[in-house]
C-alpha positions as CSV (number, residue, x, y, z in Angstrom):
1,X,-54.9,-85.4,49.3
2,X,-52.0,-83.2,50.6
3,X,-50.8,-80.1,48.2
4,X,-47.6,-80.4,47.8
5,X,-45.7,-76.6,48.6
6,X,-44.2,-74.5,45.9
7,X,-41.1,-73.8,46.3
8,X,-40.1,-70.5,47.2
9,X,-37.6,-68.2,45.0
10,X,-35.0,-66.5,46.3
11,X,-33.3,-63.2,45.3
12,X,-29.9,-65.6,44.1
13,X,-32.2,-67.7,41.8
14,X,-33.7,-64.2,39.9
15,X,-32.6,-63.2,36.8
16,X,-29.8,-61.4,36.1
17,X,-30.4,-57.6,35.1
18,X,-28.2,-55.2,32.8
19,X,-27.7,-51.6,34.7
20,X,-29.3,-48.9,33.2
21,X,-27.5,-46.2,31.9
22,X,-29.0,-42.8,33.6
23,X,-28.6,-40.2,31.1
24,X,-26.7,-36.6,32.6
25,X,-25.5,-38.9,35.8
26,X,-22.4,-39.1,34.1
27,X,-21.2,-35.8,33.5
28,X,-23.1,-34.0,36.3
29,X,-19.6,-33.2,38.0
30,X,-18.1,-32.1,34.7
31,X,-17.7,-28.3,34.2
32,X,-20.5,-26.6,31.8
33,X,-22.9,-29.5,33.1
34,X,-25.9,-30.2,30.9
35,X,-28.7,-27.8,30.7
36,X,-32.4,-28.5,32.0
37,X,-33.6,-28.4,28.7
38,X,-31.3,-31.0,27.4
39,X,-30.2,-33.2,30.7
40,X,-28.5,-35.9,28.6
41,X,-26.0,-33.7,26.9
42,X,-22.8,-33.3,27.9
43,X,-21.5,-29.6,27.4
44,X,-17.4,-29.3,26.3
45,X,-15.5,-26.0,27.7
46,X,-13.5,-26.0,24.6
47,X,-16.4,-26.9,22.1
48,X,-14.0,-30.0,20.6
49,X,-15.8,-33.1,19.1
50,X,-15.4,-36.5,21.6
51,X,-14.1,-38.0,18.5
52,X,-11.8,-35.9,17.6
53,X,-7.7,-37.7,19.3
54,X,-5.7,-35.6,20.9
55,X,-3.0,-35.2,18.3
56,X,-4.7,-33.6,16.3
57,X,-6.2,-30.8,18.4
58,X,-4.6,-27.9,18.4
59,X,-4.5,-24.5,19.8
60,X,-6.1,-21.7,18.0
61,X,-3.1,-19.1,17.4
62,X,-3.3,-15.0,18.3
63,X,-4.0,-13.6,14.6
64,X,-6.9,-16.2,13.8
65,X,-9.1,-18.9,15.6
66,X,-7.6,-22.5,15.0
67,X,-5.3,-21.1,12.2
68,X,-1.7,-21.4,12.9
69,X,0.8,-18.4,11.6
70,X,1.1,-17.4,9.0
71,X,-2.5,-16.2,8.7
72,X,-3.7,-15.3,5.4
73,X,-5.1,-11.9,5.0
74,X,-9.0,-11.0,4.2
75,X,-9.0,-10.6,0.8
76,X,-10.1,-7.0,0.8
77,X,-6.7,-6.5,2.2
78,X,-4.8,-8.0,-0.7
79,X,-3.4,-5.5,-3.6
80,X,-5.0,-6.5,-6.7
81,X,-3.2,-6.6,-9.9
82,X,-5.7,-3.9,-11.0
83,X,-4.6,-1.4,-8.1
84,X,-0.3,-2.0,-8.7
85,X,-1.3,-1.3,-12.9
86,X,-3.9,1.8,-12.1
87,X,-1.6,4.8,-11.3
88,X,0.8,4.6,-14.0
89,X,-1.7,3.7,-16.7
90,X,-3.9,7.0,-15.9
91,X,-0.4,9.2,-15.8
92,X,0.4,7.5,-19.1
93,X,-3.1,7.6,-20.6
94,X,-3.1,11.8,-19.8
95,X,0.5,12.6,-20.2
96,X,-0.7,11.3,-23.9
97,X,-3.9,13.5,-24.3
98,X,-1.5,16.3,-22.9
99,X,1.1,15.9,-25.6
100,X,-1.3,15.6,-28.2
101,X,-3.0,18.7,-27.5
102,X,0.0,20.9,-26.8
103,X,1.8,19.7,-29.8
104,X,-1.8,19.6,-32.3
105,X,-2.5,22.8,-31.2
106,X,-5.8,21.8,-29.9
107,X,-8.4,23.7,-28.0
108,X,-6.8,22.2,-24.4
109,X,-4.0,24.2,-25.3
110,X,-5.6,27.6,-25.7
111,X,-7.3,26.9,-22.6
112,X,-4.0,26.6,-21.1
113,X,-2.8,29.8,-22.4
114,X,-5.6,32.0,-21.2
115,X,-5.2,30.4,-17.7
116,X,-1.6,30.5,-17.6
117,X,-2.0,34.6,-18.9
118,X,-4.9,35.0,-15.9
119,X,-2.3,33.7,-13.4
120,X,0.5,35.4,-14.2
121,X,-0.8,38.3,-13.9
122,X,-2.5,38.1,-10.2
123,X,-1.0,40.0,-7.8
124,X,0.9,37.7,-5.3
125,X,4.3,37.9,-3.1
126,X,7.1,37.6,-6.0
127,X,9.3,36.6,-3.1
128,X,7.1,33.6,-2.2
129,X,6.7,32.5,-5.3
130,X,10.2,32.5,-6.4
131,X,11.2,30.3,-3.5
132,X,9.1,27.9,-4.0
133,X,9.8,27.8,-7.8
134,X,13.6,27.5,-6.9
135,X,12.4,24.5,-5.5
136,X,12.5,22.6,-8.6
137,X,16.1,23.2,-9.1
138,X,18.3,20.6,-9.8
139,X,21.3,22.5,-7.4
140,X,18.5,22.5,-4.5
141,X,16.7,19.3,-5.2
142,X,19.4,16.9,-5.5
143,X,21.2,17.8,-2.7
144,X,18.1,17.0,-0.6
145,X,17.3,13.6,-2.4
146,X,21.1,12.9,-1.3
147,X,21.2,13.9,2.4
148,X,17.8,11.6,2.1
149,X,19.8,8.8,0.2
150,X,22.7,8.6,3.0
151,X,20.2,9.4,5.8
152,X,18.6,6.0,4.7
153,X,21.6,3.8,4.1
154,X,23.3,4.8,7.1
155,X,20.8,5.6,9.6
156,X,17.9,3.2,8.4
157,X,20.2,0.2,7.3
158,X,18.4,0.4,4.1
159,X,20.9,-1.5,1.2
160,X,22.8,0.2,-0.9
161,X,21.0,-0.9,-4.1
162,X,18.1,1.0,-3.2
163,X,20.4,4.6,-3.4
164,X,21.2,3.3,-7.1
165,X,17.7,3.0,-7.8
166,X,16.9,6.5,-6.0
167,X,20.0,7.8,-8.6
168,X,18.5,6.3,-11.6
169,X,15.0,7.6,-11.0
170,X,16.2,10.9,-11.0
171,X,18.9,10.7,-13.7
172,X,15.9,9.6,-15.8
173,X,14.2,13.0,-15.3
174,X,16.2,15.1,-17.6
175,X,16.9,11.9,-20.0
176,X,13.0,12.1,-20.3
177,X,12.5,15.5,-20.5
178,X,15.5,17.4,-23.2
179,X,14.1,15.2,-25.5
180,X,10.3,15.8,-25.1
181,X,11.0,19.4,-25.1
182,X,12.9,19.1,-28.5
183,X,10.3,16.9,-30.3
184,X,7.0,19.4,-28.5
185,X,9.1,22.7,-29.5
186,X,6.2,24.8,-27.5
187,X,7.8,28.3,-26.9
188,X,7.2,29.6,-23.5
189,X,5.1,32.1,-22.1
190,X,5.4,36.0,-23.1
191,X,7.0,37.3,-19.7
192,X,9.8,34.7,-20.8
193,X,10.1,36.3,-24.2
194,X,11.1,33.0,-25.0
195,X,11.4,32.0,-28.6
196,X,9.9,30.0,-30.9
197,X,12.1,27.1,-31.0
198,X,12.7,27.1,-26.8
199,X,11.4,24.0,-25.3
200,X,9.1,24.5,-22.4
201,X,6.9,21.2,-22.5
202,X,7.2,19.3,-20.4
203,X,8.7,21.2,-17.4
204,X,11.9,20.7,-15.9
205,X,11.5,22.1,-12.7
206,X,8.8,20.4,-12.2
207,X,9.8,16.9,-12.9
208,X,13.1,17.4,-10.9
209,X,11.0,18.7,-7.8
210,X,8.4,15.4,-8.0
211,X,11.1,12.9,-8.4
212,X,13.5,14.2,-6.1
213,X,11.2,14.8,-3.3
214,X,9.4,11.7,-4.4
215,X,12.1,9.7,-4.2
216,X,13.2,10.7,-0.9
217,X,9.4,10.1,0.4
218,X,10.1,6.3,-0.5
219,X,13.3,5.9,0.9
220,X,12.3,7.8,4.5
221,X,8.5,7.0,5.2
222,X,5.2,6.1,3.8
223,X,3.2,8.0,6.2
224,X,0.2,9.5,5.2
225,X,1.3,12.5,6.6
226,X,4.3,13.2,4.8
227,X,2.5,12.0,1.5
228,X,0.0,14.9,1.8
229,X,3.0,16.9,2.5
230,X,4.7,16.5,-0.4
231,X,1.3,16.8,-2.6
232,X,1.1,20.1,-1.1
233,X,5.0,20.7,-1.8
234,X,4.7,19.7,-5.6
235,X,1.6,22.2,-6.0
236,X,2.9,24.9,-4.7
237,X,6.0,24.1,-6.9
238,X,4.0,24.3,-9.5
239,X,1.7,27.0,-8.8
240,X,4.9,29.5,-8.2
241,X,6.5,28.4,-12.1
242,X,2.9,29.6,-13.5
243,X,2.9,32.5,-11.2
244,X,6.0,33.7,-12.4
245,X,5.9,32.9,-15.7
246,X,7.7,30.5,-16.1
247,X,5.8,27.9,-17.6
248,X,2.5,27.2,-18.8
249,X,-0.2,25.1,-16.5
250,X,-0.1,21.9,-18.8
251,X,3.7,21.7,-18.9
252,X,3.8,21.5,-14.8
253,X,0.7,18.8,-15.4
254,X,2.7,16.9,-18.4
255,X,5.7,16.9,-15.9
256,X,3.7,15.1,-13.2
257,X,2.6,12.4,-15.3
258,X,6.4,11.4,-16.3
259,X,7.3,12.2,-12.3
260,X,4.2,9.7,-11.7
261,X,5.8,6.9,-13.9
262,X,9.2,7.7,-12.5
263,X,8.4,6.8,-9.0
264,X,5.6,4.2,-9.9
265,X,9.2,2.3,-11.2
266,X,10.6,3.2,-8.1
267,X,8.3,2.4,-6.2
268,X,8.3,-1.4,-7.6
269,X,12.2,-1.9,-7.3
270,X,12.2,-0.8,-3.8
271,X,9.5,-2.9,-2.7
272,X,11.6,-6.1,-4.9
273,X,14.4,-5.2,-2.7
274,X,12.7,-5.5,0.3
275,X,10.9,-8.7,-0.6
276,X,14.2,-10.3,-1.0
277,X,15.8,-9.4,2.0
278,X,12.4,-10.6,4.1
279,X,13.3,-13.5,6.3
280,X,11.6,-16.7,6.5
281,X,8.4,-17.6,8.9
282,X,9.9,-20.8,10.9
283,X,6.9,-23.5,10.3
284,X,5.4,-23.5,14.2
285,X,5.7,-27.1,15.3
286,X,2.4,-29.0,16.2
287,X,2.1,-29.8,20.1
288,X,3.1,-33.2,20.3
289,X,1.0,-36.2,21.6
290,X,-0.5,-36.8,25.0
């Protein structure tokens, strides 16, 4: 009985096979290639998703990563309604206690009046002391809030509404003060020989050296710098008008509260004006499709 032979297969009659995919073959040339620890994943330059089409990608801007401009501040950067309210409610909330204990005749104001004696009475340059009290003249600080005021407007290109608000800040000095003085009636101290019905709270001088100067700080610069400066300037103002008799300490410290309001209003209606004359951020256009 003869076997009958098999017949033999050929490598065209096997089956056909599906490739295998080799994992990290792929993107072996690619830049970044995949780690040894994870072969199989490919590793993006720019860190975008695979998904993600090319419209829609865009390039992060200088100021924040992804963001385009405008980019919002942190908000420990942004003014709280708190901070704006702060300054004029504490001048307002001690110019009160002030008024009440200079007018009640309360023990703040013999304090006052034993200090303001004390001081008086130390032994200090007269010269020096009477400059800096001439200070808080009206014939020598308005010129200087002026020069400032034309300085600004003509040098600075700052508008001309903001010299109106500089001369309505310090017109409201003595509209503020004449009348406080009449309603107080504190007479002034002995080396005045001042009356009782003379005025002396709050102090003139004063006010008109803090608003003036003040005023010409805001229109000119907001450096630190010249801030501490003119700190320095009003204290020495007011130092001198004790020194010399002048006034009493708590009618130079009722005079800074109303100076502190003053420019706190000021303050508000220059910044307004600059607000409005801001121009507006052009809206970036997104890179278009590829």
């Amino acid at each position: 009985m003869s076997e009958t032979p098999r017949p033999q297969g050929t490598a065209d009659d096997a089956p056909p096979v599906r490739p295998q995919c080799r994992r990290g073959r792929a993107t072996a040339h690619a830049t970044g290639a995949a780690s040894d620890a994870d072969p199989g994943t490919p590793h993006r330059s720019d860190g975008r998703p695979f998904h993600t089409p090319r419209g829609e990608r865009h390039a992060g801007q200088a100021g924040g990563l992804g963001t385009s401009p405008p980019v919002p501040q942190p908000p420990a950067l942004r003014s709280s309604p708190l901070r704006k309210v702060l300054l004029p409610a504490l001048s307002a909330v001690l110019f009160a206690l002030v008024t009440w204990q200079v007018a009640g005749h309360g023990p703040l104001r013999a304090l006052d009046e034993r200090v303001g004696r004390a001081v008086a009475g130390t032994a200090f340059p007269r010269a020096v002391t009477g400059f800096l009290a001439d200070l808080g003249n009206a014939s020598v600080a308005v010129p200087v809030l002026v020069a400032a005021v034309l300085w600004a407007v003509l040098r600075r290109g700052r508008p001309w509404s903001h010299a109106l608000a500089a001369a309505v800040a310090m017109a409201a000095v003595p509209a503020l003060v004449v009348p406080l003085k009449t309603l107080v009636d504190r007479p002034g101290p002995p080396a005045m020989g001042a009356g009782p019905h003379d005025g002396f709270f709050p102090s003139g001088h004063a006010a008109t050296a803090a608003v003036a100067y003040g005023a010409a700080l805001l229109l000119l610069t907001r450096s630190r710098r010249a801030t501490a400066g003119f700190a320095l300037l009003n204290a020495a103002v007011g130092a001198a008008l004790v020194h010399r008799g002048y006034h009493w300490p708590l009618d130079v410290l009722g005079s800074w509260c109303l100076a502190a309001l003053v420019l706190w209003c000021l303050s508000r209606a220059l910044s307004r004006g600059r607000a409005g004359r801001r121009p507006r951020a052009g809206r970036v256009p997104a890179p278009p499709d590829r």
